[in-house]
N, C-alpha and C positions, 0 to 999 in steps of 0.2 A: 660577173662570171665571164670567163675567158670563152668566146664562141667557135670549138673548135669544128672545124667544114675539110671535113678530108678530100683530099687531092686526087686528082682523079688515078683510080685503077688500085688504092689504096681501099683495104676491106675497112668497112664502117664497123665491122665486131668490133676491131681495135677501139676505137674507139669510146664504143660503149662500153669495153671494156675499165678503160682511164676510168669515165665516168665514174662506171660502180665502186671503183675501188676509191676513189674521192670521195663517195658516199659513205661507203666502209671506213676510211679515216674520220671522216666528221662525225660518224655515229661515237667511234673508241674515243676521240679528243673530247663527245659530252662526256661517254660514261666517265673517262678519267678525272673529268672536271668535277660530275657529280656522283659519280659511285653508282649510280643507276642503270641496269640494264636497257631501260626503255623508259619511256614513257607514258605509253600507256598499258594497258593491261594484254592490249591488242599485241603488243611491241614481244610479251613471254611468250609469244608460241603456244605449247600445248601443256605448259605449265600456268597458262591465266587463269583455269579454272581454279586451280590447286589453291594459287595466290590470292583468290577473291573470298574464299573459303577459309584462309588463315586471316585476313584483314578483317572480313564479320565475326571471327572468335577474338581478335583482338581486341577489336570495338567493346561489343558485348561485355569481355573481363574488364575492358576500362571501364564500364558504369558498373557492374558490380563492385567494382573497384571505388568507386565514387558512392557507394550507396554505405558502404562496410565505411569507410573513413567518419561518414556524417554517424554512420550507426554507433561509431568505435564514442564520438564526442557524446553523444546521448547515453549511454550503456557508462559511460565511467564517472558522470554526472551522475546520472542516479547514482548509480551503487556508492557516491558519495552522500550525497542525498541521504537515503535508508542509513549510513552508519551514523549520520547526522543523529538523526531520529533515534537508531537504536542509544546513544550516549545522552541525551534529551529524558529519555525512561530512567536509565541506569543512574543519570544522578539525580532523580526528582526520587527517586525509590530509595535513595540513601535517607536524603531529606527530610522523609517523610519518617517520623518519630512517635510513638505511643507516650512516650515520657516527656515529652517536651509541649510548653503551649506560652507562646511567647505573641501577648496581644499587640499589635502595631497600633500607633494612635490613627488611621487610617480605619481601625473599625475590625480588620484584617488580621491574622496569624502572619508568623514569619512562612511558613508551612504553606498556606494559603498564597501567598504571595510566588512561592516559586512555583504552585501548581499552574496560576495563572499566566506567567512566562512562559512554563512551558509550555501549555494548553497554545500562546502567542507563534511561540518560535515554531509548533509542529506546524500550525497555521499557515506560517512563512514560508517554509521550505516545503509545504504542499502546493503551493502558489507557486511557486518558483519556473522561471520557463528556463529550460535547455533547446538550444541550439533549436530557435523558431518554433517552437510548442510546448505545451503543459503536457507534462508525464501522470501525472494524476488526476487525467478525467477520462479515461477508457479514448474514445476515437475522437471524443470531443476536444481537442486541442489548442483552440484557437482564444480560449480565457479561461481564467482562474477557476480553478472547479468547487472551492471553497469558497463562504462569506468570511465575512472578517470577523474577529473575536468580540466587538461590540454587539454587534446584531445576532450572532449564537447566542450569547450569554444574556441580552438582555432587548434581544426582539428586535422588532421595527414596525410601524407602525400598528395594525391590527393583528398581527403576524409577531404570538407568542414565543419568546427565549424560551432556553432551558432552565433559566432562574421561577419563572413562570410554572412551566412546564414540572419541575421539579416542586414546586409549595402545595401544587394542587393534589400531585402523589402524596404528600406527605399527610395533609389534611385527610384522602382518603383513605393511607395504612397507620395511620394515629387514631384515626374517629376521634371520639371524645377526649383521647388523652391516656386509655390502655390499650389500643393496639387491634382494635375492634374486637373486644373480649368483652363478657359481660360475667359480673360477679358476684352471686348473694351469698348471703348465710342466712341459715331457717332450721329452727328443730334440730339442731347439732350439725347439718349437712353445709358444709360449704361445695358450690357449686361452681363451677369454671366452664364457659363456653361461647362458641365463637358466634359471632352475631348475624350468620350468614352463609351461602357458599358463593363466593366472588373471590376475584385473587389477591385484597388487600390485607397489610395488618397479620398480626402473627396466626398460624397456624400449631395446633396442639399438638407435638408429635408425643409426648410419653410424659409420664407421671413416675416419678419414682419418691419413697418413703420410708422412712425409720420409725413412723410415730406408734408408737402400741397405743393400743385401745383405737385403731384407727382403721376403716377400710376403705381402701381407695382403686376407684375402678378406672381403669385404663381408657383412653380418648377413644370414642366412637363414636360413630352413629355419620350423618350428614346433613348441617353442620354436624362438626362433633362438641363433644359435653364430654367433660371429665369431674370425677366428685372425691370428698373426702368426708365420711360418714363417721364421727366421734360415738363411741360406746361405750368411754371410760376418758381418763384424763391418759396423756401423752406422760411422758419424761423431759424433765430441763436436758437439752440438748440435743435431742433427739429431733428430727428435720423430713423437709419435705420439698422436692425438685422438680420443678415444671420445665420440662424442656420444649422449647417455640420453635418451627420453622419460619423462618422470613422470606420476602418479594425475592429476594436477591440469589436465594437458592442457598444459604448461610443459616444455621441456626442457634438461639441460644439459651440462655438456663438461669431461673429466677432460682432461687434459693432461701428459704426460708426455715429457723429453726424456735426449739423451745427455750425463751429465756427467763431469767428471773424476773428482768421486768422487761416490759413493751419498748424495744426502741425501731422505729419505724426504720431509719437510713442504716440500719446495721441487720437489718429483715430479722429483727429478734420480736418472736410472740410471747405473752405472759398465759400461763394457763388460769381461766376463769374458775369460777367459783362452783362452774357447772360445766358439764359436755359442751353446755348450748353456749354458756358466755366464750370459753377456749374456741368455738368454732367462729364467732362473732370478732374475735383477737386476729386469728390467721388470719379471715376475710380482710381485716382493714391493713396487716401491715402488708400480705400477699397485693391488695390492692395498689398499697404505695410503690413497691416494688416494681413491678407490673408498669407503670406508669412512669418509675424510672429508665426501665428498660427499655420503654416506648419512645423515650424523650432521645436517648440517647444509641443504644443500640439496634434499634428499629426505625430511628430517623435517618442513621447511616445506610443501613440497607435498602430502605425507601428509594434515595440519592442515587444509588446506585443504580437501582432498576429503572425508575427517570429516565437515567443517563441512558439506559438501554432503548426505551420508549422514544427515546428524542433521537440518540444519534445514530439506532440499527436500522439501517435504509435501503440496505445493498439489494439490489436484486430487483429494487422498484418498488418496495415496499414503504409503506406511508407511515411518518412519526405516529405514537400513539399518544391519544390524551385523555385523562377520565374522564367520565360522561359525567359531569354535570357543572353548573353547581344546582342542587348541592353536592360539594364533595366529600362531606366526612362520612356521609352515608350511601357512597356511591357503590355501582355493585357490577361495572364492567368498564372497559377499553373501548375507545372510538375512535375510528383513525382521524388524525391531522388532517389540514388542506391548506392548498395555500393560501388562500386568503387569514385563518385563525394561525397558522404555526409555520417558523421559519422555516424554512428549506436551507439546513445549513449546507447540501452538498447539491453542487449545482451541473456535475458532469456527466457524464453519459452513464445511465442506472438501469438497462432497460433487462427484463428477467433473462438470466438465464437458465441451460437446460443444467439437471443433475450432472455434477461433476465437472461441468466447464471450468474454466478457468477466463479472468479477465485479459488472463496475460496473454491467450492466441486471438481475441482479438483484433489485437492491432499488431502486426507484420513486416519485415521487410525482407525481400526478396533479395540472396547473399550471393546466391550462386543456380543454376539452373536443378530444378527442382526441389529446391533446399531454401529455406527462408527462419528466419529467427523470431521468438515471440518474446515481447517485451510489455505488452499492456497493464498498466494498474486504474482501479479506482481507490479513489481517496476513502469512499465508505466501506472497502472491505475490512473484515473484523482485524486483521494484522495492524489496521491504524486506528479504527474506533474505537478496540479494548482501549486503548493507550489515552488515546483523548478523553473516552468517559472519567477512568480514573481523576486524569488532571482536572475535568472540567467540576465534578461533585466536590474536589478537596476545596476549589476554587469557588463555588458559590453557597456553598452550607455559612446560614446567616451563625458565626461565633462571637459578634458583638457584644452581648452580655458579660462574657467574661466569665461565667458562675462556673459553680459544682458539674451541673448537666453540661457546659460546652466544652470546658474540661475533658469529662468524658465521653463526650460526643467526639470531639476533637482524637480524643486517644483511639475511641472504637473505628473512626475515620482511617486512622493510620495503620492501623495492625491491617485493617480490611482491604486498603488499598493497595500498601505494601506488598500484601502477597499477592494481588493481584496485577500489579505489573512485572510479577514474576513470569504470568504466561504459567496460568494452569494447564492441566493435563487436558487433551479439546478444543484448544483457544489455537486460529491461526496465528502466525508468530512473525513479528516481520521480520527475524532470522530465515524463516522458508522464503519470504517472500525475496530477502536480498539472494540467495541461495540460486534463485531463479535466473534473476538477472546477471549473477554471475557465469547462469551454465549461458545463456543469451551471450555473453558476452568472451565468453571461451570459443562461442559455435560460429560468433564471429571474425576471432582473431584468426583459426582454422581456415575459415571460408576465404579468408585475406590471404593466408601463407600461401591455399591453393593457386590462388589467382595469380599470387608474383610468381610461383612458379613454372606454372601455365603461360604466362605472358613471356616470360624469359625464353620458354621451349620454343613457345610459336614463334616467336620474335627471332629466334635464331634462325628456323625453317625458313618463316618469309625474308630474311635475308641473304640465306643462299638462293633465291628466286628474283629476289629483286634487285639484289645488291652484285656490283660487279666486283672481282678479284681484280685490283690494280696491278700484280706484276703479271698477271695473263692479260690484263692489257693491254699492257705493255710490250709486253711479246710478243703480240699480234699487231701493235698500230709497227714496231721494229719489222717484223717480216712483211706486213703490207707496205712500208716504205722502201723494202728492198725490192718486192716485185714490181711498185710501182715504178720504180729508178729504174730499171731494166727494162720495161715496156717503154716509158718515156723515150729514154734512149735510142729504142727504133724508131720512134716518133719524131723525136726533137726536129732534126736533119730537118723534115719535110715541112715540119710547124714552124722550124727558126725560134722554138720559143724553149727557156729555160724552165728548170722542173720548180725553180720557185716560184716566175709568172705562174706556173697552170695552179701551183696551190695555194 
């Protein structure tokens, strides 16, 4: 820097004058250079508050900004995810056939074998992590919320599967082999009634009849008892309908009529020779029946309920298992633990209040006072309808091959089929995607606010911060002409040219 020492009798303002206005150039030469007012916030004047205030909204929308982006990767993952799952049901529920029973030498149905895929693949894409966490374990994110399809279906060590879990149901809603029913005939009365009150094995709901010379009284009592009192001989043809409720909340109807002769597999009775012998006919072939229905139609329902005992858990509630052995004469539920039964859901289960949802749970904060809910668990009913179905098509022992797995196999399909329809009552993992779509709409919103917001601020804090180059332009032009004119008086006494001084 050029040290200018004014001569004597010459005023020093002049001076300080140059000075400032040399100051004033080098300030307009940065801002020209960098478009910046100042440098520091100090440099705006009575505009730093303003601009310190648009910088923290700026900040701020950038991490909303940053939070909505990572939300945006999670949010279209899943709802990929769930349509996965929803097409996983839709074509396992084509598959699944009343008319079809095609044994694989594997021991297995064709039937059976896609149930167990799918049962795998729901498995899969319940495991699945999106963008640094698992979607399907409520807050718990940090590993698979599910076991694997081995140890569900088939335990590990003292800690019973659902294969397990399901023989021991069945033994209890079978009993001996009718359905926990007991059956004589005596003195013309055949007698029908249940062997208990527990919640296994069929339940009597109605009694219906054609037979003359016959009277039959309606299920009552508790247990209940239902009878058919012979006071004459019936008619060839003429019939009589035991309608059953099952475990499963399904019920169904034995059918038995008067035929010329006794054929047991076609429920045809022969009338006796007496009241007493015809009543002695229904009892054995109604007993066959009954025992058909047990094998097959009430072994499916069984399965079902299993399924519900083993995989309904949500809320913190513990798998159930029958209390015994012995089991065919069991007469209540006893919760699981971990030590005897698998834990097939391993993520965050803990109760909640009436009406909660999983999904507010877990959070993300999109925009100031505004946040999105996106939480699932794997055991809410929207996914363990779906899997029970798969899992009972997939472990009902059909090796035999016979008459009964036949139609076990068929009763399996009609019963399952409709229920991966999504009865009336059942969460649906249509509401559940439904969800994460509005999550995902309240996100894309929360984002458009933000770039709009960012753009307005952004503009503001630039007329604050940012300088207008042809004004300063204009002004470094006008400061170089006054300073050329002050020089000017100066030079003379300084001897110095106006390029030395700048």
């Amino acid at each position: 820097m050029v040290n200018l020492t004014s001569p004597p009798g010459y005023s020093a303002s002049v001076v300080a004058q140059l000075m400032t206005m040399r100051s004033q150039m080098e300030d307009l030469s940065r801002q020209l250079g960098t478009g910046m007012k100042a440098t520091t916030y100090g440099g705006l004047g009575t505009e730093r508050s303003v601009a310190v205030s648009l910088r923290s909204k700026l900040e701020n929308t950038g991490a909303f900004q940053q939070t909505i982006g990572l939300m945006d990767i999670r949010l279209k993952t899943t709802s990929t995810t769930l349509t996965h799952m929803q097409n996983v049901i839709d074509e396992t529920r084509k598959a699944f056939d009343p008319n079809q029973f095609n044994l694989l030498s594997d021991g297995v149905t064709g039937q059976q074998k896609n149930a167990y895929n799918a049962l795998n693949e729901f498995l899969g894409l319940m495991n699945s992590e999106t963008a640094g966490r698992y979607m399907f374990g409520g807050r718990q994110t940090d590993k698979p919320p599910a076991e694997t399809i081995d140890r569900i279906m088939d335990g590990f060590g003292t800690q019973a599967g659902f294969k397990q879990v399901m023989a021991e149901r069945r033994l209890a809603d079978i009993g001996t082999g009718n359905g926990r029913l007991s059956l004589t005939a005596a003195a013309g009365v055949v007698t029908l009634a249940e062997d208990g009150s527990h919640p296994f094995g069929f339940k009597l709901n109605a009694v219906t009849s054609s037979l003359a010379n016959a009277t039959v009284a309606a299920p009552s009592g508790s247990p209940q008892t239902t009878s058919v009192t012979f006071t004459g001989q019936p008619a060839v043809g003429q019939s009589l309908t035991v309608t059953l409720d099952m475990p499963d909340g399904t019920s169904t109807s034995v059918t038995v009529k008067v035929g010329e002769t006794t054929e047991p597999d076609k429920g045809l009775f022969a009338l006796g020779a007496t009241p007493d012998d015809t009543a002695a006919n229904l009892q054995s072939v109604l007993a066959n029946r009954l025992a058909f229905a047990a094998g097959t139609d009430l072994t499916a329902a069984s399965a079902v309920a299993a399924s519900g005992n083993f995989f309904d858990t949500f809320g913190g509630q513990a798998p159930q298992r029958v209390d015994g052995p012995p089991f065919d004469t069991a007469t209540a539920l006893v919760d699981g633990t971990v030590a005897n039964t698998m834990q097939w859901y391993k993520g965050e289960n803990g109760a909640l209040a009436p009406g909660a949802s999983p999904r507010n749970q877990v959070q993300a904060q999109v925009d100031t006072n505004v946040s999105i809910s996106y939480g699932m668990r794997g055991n809410e009913e929207a996914f363990t309808w779906n899997m029970r179905q798969f899992a009972v098509m997939a472990a009902v022992d059909m090796s035999a091959g016979g008459t009964t797995e036949k139609a076990l196999q068929s009763s399996l399909a009609s019963k399952l089929k409709a229920n991966l329809a999504s009865p009336p009552g059942t969460q649906t993992l249509t509401s559940v995607a439904m969800e994460i779509a509005l999550a995902q709409q309240g996100n894309k919103q929360a984002g458009e606010r933000h770039t709009q917001t960012a753009g307005t601020v952004q503009t503001f804090l630039d007329g604050i911060e940012q300088s207008d180059k042809n004004e300063v332009g204009v002004k470094m032009l006008a400061l170089q002409t006054s300073m050329q004119a002050s020089y000017q008086a100066t030079s003379i006494l300084y001897k110095l040219s106006l390029t030395n001084y700048m």
